[in-house]
N, C-alpha and C positions, 0 to 999 in steps of 0.2 A: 214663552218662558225662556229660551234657550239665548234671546235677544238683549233680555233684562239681566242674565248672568254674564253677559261678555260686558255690558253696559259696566257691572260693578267690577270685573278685574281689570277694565282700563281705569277704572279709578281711584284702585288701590296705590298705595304709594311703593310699597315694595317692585323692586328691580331682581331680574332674573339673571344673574350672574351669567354672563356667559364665557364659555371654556377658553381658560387659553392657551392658544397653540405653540408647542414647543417648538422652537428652532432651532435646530443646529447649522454651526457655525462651517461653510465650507473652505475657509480657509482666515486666518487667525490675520487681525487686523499688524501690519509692521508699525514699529514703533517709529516715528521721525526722528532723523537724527540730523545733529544740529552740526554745520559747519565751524571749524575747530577757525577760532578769532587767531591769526596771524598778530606775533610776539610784537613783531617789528613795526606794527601799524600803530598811527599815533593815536593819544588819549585824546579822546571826548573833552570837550572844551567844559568847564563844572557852572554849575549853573548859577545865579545871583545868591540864592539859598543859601547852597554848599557854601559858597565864598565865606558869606555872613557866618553861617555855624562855624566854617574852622577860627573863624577871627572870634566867636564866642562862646564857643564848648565851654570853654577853662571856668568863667564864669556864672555858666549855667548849671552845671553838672557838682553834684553834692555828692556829698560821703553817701557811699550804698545807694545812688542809682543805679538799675539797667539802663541800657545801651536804648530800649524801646523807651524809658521814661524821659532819658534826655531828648530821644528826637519831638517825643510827644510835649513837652514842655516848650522845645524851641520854634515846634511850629504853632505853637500858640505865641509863644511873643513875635517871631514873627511877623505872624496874622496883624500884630499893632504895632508894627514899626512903620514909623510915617514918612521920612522919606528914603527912600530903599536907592536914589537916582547912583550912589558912589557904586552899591554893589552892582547894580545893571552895567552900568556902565566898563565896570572888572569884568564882567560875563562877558557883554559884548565884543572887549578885546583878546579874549579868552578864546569866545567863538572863531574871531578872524586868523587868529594864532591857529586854532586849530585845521581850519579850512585853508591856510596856506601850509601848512603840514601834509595835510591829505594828499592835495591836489599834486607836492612834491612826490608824495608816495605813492600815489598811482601811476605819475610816469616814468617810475622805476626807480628816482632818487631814492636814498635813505634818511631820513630824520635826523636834524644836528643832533637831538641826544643823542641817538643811536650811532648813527658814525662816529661821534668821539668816545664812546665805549670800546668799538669793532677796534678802534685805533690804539686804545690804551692797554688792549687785553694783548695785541701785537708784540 
């Protein structure tokens, strides 16, 4: 008898909750903190998109959109603009502008904007 009763509580469906255990925290997790981006470094090169949108905000963008309906509308037209080769091609030069920037700035030059700011505040 005792064989036929365990028979039917394995095949009950009910689940036996079991406890759980509280932990405490032995010491509280730090929060990362993010390296503060240096003023004087140069801008990211903008990407084919970006290009397009500043050349087509004006266009796009209606009396009483949000700032979210315009990007959400332009990345749908976007999505069917067929040849995109002028904007890449902007990006592309964009990008090399950018990486001959850098590469100035990391070996200690300063960025023609930025020097002729340093110069004009003189």
């Amino acid at each position: 008898m005792a064989k036929a009763a365990k028979a039917v509580k394995k095949a009950s469906p009910k689940k036996v909750a079991k406890p759980v255990a509280k932990t405490t925290k032995a010491s509280p997790k730090k929060k990362a903190t993010r390296a503060k981006k240096d003023p004087n470094a140069p801008k990211r090169g903008a990407s084919a998109y970006m290009l397009w949108l500043a050349e087509n905000r004006k266009r796009i963008t209606k009396a009483g959109m949000s700032v979210t309906d315009v990007a959400k509308a332009a990345g749908v037209e976007w999505g069917t603009v067929k040849d995109k080769s002028k904007w890449e091609k902007a990006a592309a030069e964009d990008k090399k502008r950018y990486e001959k920037e850098m590469a100035s700035y990391k070996s200690g030059g300063s960025t023609p904007k930025k020097a002729a700011k340093k110069t004009a505040k003189k």
